[in-house]
C-alpha positions as CSV (number, residue, x, y, z in Angstrom):
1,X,-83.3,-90.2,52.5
2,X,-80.0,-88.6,53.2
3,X,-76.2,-89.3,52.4
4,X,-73.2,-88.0,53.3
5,X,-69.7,-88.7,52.6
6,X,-65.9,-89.2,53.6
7,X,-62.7,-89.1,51.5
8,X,-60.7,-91.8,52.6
9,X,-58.2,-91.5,49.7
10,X,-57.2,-90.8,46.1
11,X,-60.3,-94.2,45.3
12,X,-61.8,-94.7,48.2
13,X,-64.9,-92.7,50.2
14,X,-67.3,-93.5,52.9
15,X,-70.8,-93.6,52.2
16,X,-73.0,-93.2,54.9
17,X,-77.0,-93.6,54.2
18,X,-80.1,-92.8,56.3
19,X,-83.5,-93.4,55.4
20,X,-86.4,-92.5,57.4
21,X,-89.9,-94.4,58.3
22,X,-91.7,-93.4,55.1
23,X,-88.8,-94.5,53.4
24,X,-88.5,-98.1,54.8
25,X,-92.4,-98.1,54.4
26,X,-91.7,-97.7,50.7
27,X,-89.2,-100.4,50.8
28,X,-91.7,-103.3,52.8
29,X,-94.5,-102.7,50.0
30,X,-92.4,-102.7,47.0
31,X,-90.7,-106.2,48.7
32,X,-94.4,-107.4,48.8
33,X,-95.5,-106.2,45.5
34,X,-92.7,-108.4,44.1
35,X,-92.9,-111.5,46.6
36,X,-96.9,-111.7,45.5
37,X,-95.7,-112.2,41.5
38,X,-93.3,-114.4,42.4
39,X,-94.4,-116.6,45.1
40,X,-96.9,-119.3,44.4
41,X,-99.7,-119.9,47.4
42,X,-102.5,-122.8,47.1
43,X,-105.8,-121.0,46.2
44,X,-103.5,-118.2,44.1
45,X,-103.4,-117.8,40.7
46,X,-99.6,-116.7,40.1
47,X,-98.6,-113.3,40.6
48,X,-102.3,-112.9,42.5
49,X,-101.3,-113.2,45.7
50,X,-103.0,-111.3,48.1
51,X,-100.7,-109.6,50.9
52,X,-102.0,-111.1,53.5
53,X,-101.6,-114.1,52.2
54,X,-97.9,-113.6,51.5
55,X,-97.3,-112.5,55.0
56,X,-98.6,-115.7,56.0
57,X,-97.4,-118.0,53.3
58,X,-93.5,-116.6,53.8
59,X,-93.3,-115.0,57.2
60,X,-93.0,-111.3,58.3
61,X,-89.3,-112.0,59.0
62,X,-88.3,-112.6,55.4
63,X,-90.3,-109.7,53.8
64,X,-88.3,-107.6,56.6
65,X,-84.9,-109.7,55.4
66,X,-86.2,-109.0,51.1
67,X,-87.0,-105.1,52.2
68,X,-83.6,-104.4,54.1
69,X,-81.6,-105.6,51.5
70,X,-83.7,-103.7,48.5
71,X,-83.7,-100.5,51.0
72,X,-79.7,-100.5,51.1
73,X,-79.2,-101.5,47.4
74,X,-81.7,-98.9,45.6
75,X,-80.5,-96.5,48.4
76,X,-77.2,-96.7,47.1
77,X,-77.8,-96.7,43.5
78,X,-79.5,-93.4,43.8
79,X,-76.3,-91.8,45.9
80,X,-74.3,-93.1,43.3
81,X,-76.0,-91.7,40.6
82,X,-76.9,-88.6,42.2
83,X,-72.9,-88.1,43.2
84,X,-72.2,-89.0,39.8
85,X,-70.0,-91.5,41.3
86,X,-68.0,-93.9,38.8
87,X,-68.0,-96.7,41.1
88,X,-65.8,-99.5,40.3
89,X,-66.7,-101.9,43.7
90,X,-68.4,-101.7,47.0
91,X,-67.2,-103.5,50.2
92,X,-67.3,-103.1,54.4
93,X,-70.8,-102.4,54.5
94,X,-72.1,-101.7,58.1
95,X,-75.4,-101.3,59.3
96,X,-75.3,-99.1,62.3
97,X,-78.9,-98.6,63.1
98,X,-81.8,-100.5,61.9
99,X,-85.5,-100.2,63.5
100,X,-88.8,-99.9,62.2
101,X,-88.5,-95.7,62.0
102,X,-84.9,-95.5,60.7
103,X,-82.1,-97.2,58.9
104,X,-78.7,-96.4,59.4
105,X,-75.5,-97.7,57.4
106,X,-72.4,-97.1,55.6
107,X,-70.4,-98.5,53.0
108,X,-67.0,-98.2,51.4
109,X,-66.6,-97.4,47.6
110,X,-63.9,-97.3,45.6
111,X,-64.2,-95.2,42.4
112,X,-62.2,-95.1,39.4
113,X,-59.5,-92.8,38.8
114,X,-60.4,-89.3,36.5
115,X,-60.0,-90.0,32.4
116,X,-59.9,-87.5,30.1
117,X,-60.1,-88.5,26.5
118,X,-60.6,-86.2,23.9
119,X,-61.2,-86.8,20.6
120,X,-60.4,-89.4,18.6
121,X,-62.0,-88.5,15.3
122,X,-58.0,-88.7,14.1
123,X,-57.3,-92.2,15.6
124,X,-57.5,-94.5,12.6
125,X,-56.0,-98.4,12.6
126,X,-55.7,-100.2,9.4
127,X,-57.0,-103.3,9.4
128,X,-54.7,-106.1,8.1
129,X,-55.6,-107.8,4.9
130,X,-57.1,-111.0,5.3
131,X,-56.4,-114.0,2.8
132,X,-56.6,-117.8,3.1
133,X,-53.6,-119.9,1.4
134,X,-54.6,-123.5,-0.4
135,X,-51.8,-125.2,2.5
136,X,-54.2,-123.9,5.5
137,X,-57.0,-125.5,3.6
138,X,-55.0,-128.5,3.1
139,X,-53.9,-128.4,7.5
140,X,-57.3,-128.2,8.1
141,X,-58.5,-131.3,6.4
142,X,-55.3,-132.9,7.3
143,X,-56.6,-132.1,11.0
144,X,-60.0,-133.4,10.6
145,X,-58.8,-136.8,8.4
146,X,-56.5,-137.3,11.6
147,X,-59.5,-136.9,13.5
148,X,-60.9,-140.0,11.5
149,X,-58.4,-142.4,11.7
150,X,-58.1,-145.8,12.7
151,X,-55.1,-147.6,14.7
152,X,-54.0,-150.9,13.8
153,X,-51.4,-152.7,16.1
154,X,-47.9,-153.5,14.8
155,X,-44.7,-155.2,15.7
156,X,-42.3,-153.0,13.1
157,X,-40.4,-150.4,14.3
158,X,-41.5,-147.3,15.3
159,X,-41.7,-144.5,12.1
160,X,-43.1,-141.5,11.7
161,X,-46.5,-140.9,11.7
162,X,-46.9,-143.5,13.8
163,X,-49.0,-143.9,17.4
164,X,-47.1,-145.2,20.2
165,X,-47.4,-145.3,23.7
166,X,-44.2,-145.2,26.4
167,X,-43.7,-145.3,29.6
168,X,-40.9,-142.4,30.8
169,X,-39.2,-140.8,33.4
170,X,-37.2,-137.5,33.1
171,X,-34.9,-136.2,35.5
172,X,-32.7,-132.9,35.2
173,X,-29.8,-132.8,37.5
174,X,-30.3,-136.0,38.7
175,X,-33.4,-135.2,40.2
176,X,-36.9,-136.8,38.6
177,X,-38.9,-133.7,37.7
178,X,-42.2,-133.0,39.0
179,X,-44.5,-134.5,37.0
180,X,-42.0,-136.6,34.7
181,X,-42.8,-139.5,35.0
182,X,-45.9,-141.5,33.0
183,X,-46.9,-144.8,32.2
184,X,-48.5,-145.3,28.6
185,X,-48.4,-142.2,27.5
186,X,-49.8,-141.7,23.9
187,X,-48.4,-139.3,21.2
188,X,-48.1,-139.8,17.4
189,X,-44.3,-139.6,16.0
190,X,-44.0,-136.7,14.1
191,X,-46.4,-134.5,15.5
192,X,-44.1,-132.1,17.9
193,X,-46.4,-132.5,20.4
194,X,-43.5,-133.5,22.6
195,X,-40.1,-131.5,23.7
196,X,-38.4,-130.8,20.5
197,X,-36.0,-133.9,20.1
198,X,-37.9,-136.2,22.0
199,X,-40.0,-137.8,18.9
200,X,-36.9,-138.9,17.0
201,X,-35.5,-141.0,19.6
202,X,-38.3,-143.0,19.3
203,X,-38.0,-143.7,15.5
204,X,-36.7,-147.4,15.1
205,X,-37.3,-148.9,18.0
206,X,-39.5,-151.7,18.5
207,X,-42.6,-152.5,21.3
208,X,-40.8,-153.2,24.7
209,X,-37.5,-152.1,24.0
210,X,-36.2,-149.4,26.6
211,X,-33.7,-146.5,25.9
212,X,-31.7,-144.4,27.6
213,X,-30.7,-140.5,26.1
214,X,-30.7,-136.9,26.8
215,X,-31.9,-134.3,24.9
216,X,-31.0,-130.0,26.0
217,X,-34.3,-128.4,26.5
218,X,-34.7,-125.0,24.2
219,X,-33.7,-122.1,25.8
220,X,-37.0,-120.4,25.3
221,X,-38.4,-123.5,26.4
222,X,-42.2,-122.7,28.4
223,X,-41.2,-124.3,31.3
224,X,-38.7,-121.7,32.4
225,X,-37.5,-124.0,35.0
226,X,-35.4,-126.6,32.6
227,X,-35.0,-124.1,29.9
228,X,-31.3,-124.4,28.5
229,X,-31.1,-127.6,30.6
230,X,-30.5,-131.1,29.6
231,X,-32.8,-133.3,30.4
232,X,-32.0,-137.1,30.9
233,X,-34.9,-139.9,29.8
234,X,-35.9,-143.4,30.1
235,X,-38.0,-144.5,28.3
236,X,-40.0,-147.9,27.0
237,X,-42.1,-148.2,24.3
238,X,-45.6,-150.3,25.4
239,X,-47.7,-150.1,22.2
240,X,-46.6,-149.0,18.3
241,X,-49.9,-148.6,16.1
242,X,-49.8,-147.6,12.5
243,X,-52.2,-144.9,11.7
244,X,-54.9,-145.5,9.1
245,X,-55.9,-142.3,7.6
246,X,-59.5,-142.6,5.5
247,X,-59.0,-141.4,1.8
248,X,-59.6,-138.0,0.9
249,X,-62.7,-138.2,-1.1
250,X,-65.9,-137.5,-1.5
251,X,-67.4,-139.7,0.6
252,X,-65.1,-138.8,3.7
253,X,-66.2,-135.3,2.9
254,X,-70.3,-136.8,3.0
255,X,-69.2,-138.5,6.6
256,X,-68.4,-135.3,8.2
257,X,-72.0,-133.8,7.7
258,X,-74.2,-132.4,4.9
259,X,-71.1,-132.1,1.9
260,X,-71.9,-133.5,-1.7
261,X,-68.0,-133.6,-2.7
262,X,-65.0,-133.0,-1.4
263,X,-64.8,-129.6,-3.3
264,X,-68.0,-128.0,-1.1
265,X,-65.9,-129.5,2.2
266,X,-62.8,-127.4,1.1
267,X,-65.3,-124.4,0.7
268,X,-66.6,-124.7,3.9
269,X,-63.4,-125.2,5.4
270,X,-62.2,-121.9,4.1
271,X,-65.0,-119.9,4.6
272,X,-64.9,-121.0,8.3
273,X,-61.1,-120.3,8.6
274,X,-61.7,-116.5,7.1
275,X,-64.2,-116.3,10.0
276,X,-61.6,-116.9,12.4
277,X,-59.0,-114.7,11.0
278,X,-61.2,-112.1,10.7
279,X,-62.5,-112.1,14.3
280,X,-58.7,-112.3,15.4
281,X,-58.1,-109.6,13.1
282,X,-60.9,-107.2,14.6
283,X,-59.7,-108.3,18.2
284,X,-56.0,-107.4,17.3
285,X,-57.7,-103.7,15.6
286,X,-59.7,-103.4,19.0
287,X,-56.9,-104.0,21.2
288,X,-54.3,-101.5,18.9
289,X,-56.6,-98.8,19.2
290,X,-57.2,-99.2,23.0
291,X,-53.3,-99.2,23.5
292,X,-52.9,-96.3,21.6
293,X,-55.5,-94.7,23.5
294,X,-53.9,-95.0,27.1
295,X,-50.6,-94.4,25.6
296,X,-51.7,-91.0,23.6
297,X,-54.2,-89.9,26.8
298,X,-51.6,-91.2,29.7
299,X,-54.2,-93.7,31.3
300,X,-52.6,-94.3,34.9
301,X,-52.5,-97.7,36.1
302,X,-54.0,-97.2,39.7
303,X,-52.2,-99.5,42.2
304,X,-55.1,-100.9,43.9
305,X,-56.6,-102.2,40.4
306,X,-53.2,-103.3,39.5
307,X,-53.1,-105.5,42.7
308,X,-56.6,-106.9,41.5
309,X,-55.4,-107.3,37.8
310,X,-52.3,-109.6,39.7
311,X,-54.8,-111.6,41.4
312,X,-56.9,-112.5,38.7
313,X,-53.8,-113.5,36.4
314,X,-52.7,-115.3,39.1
315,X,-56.4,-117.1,39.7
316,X,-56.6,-117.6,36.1
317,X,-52.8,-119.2,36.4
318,X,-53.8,-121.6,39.3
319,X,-57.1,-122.6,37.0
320,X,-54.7,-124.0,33.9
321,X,-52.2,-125.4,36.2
322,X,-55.4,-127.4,37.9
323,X,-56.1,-128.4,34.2
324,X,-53.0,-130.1,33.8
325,X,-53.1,-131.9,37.2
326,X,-50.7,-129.6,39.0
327,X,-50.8,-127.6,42.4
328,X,-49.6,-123.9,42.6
329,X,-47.9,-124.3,45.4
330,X,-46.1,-127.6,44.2
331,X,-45.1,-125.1,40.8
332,X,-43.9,-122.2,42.8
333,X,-41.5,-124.6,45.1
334,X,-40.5,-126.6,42.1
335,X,-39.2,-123.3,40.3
336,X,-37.9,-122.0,43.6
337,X,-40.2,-118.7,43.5
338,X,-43.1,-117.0,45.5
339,X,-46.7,-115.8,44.4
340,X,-45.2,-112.4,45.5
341,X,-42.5,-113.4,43.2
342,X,-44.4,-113.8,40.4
343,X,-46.6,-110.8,41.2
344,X,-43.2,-108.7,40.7
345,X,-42.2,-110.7,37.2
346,X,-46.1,-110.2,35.9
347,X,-46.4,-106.4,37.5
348,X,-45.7,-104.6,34.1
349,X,-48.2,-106.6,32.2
350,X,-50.7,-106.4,34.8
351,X,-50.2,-102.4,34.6
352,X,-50.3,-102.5,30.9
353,X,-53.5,-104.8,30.8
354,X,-55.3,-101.5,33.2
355,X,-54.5,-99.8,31.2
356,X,-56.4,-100.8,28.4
357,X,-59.3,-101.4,31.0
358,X,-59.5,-98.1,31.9
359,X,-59.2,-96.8,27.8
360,X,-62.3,-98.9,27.5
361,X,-64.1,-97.1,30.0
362,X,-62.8,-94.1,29.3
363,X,-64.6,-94.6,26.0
364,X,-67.7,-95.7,27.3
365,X,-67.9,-92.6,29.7
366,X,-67.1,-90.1,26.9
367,X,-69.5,-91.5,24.2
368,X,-72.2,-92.4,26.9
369,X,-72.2,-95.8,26.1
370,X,-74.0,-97.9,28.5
371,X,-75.9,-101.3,29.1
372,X,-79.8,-100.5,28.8
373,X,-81.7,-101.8,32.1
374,X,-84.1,-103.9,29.7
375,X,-81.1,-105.9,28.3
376,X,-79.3,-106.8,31.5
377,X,-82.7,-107.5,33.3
378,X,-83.5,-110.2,30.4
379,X,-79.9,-112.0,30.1
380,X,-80.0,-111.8,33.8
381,X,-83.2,-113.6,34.0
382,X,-81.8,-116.4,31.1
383,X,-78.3,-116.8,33.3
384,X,-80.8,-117.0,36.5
385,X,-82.8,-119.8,34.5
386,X,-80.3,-121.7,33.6
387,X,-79.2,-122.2,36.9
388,X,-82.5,-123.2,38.2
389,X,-81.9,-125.6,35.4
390,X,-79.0,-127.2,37.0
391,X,-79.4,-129.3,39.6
392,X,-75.8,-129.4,41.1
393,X,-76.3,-125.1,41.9
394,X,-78.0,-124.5,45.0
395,X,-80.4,-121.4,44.8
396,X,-79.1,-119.9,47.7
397,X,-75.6,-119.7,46.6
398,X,-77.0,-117.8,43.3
399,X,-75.7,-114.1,43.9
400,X,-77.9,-112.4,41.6
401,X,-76.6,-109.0,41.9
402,X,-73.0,-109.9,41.1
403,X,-74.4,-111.8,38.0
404,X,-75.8,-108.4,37.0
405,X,-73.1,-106.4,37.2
406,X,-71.4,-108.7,35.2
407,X,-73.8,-108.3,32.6
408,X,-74.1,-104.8,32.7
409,X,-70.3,-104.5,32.6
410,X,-69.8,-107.3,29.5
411,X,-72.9,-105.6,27.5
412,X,-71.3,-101.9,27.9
413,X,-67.6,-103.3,26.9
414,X,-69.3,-105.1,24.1
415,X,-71.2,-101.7,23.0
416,X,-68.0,-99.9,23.6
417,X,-66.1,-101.6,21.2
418,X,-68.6,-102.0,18.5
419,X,-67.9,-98.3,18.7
420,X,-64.3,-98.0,18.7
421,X,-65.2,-100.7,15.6
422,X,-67.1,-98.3,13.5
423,X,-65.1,-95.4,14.7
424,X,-61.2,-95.6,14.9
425,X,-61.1,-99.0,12.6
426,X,-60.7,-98.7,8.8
């Protein structure tokens, strides 16, 4: 095998790979070695098949297919590690010769940038006390008792507490907002679930009644769009239900699971709320020291991963918008903005979030902390089998090497900041 290669910039180079006859030789028996443990032939036992019978069963084409594709993957892998490249994606791969003596191709990799980190024997967070009040504890079961209740239809006027349904539009400017308008829509009186105001305009009025009011939305409203602006309704109230709470007593602690009293259900309940504050807590630890990291060290913020960081907030953005039964593009014409737009108002977090990406692996590199091949081989294999399990994925569409990668990457992070954990945390 040989390899040679061409800067193309500051991330980028040009791998180009050739491997030889004895090479691709290799490359065909290895591909049969795994097809025979793998394949199942009539006559075989599993993982006994003879060559021959592989060659027949399958078809020389696809062991040729299997053998080109291992070739150029383990080919690269070894230029990578032999360059001691830090390889953050591979892409524009081109075969440029391939016969049964030779194999020609080249690929384009982009690296990360150089980190230096030195040592951080001196970097030390405090981690933040951690203490549960009795008025969580009482939230909590207030939560799960709502989670209980029964409804009971009623004629009285609407109070708080209780469940209604309304139809409403909202306009702002005298323009109906995109999505603002809904028929029957359910929300419990009291519970600020709702644009702050909205809720107590409901309080005394009875099923069918209608009401017109208008109600200034916060200035630091979410939706940036109407924030500061008023906001005109209509509304009509469709159903009013009084909520039926259970009582809070022993046996409503015994209904929700194995709980003699109500006393072990408030024990429970705490414990399990000092479990979350104390994984927020180590998060918030994790995340301080990788800041300080990038700020003490001057991590860059490379442009081309700050472009990919700005895609993936704005995938993720498109993905919760979808949740709610709204379109991107309907969002970014409502608020009068492009994606580039946003792109420009999200750039600094974007940089910021690199940042810390790259103080991560920073880490990682310095401490030579990596994902051992056992480990990703055998969650590979259980993601792999659960998605044989599912019948609505199609084999073909499983790309097994990116799953991989994946796992490599998520097992290294995960090592890496068990580290910084144990190491900078106290």
């Amino acid at each position: 095998m040989n390899s040679s290669s061409k800067k193309i910039n500051d991330s980028e180079l040009e791998l180009t790979i050739e491997l030889g006859k004895e090479d691709l030789d290799g490359y065909v028996t290895m591909t049969e070695d795994k097809l025979s443990r793998e394949v199942e032939v009539k006559g075989f036992r599993k993982g006994k098949v003879s060559k021959d019978a592989i060659r027949k069963e399958i078809g020389a084409a696809r062991i040729l297919e299997e053998a080109l594709d291992l070739a150029m993957r383990d080919s690269l892998a070894k230029v990578v590690v032999a360059e001691r490249l830090d390889v953050v994606d591979t892409t524009d791969l081109k075969i440029i010769e391939n016969t049964p003596i030779k194999l020609l191709f080249s690929v384009k990799v982009t690296v990360f940038p150089v980190i230096k980190i030195g040592p951080l024997d001196s970097l030390k967070i405090k981690r933040k006390e951690i203490s549960i009040e009795d008025s969580e504890i009482g939230d909590a079961i207030k939560s799960l008792r709502n989670s209980r209740a029964s409804f009971s239809d009623s004629d009285d006027p609407i109070k708080k507490n209780d469940r209604v349904e309304v139809d409403y539009e909202v306009s702002c400017e005298g323009k109906t907002l995109e999505g603002g308008v809904s028929k029957n829509h359910p929300l419990v009186v009291g519970s600020n679930s709702f644009i702050p105001g909205f809720e107590d305009q409901l309080l005394g009025l009875k099923k069918d009644e209608e009401k017109r009011f208008s109600i200034e939305a916060p200035v630091d409203y979410y939706k940036k769009e109407i924030a500061g602006k008023q906001l005109d309704f209509v509304v009509k109230i469709t159903r009013i239900q009084n909520v039926v709470l259970p009582e809070l007593n022993d046996e409503f602690a015994s209904s929700l699971g194995k709980f003699k009293d109500l006393a072990e259900l408030r024990e429970n309940v705490k414990a399990g709320l000092l479990a979350e504050k104390k994984d927020k807590e180590k998060q918030r630890a994790r995340l301080e020291v990788l800041k300080t990291i990038s700020e003490k060290f001057n991590i860059p913020a490379p442009e081309f991963m700050v472009k990919q960081q700005l895609e993936a907030m704005i995938k993720n953005f498109d993905g919760e918008l979808h949740k709610s039964g709204l379109e991107l593009g309907l969002y970014l014409a409502h608020i009068n903005k492009t994606q580039d737009d946003l792109k420009n108002d999200w750039k600094g977090e974007a940089e910021k979030q690199v940042r810390i990406l790259l103080a991560l692996h920073g880490v990682s590199k310095e401490n030579n902390i990596f994902a051992d091949d056992k480990e990703v081989e055998e969650a590979t294999a259980e993601v792999a089998k659960s998605y044989m399990a599912d019948q609505r994925v199609d084999a073909k569409d499983i790309n097994l090497d990116a799953v991989r990668d994946n796992i490599r990457m998520r097992i290294q992070n995960d090592k890496t900041l068990d580290w910084i954990e144990r190491n900078c945390v106290e």
